[in-house]
Residue, then its C-alpha position, 0 to 999 in steps of 0.5 A: x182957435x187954431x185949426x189942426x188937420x186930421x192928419x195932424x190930429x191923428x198923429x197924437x197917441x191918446x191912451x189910457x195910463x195909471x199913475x203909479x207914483x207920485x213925489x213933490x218936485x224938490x224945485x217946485x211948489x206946485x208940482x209933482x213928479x208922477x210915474x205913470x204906466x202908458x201900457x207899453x212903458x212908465x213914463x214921466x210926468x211933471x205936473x202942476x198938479x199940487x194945488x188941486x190934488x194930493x198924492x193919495x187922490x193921484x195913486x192908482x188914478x186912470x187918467x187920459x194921457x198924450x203918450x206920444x209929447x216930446x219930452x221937455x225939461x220943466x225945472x230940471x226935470x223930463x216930463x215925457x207924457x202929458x195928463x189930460x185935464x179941465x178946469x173951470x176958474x179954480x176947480x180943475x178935473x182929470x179926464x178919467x174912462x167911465x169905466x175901468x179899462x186897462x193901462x194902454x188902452x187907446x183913445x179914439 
């Protein structure tokens, strides 16, 4: 496991966003292309999302973003904000608050 100084720790922007929209990748099977509102603007994701989650179970979901990624293309497409998830062999779980808390919120 490689070890990051706080410094660079603390240069990730950890925030709470709300997927607002959700659409298949017209060039991938396994991903979608998700709007997600980080507070301060909607950014987009492209995820590999598709075989865990339907749209319906995406919409209006709170989840932990990085709001701060570099963008980068991911078939053709600018993914700018990355979700924040876990798995476990083949189950995997978005990291959502425990309780509900506003688009934007910082995580600290």
């Amino acid at each position: 496991m490689d070890l990051v100084t706080f410094d660079e720790f603390k240069k990730l922007d950890l925030r709470i966003g709300k997927v607002i929209s959700v659409e298949n990748h017209p060039q991938a099977d396994k991903l979608y292309i998700i709007k997600i509102d980080v507070g301060t603007e909607v950014k987009q994701s492209v995820a590999g999302l598709k075989p865990y989650f339907t749209p319906e179970q995406l919409i209006n979901k709170t989840v932990a973003v990085v709001a701060n990624l570099q963008p980068a293309m991911l078939r053709g497409m600018e993914s700018q904000v990355m979700m924040l998830a876990a798995s476990a062999g083949s189950e995997v779980v978005l990291l959502t608050p425990e309780k509900p808390i506003p688009a934007g919120s910082k995580i600290s």
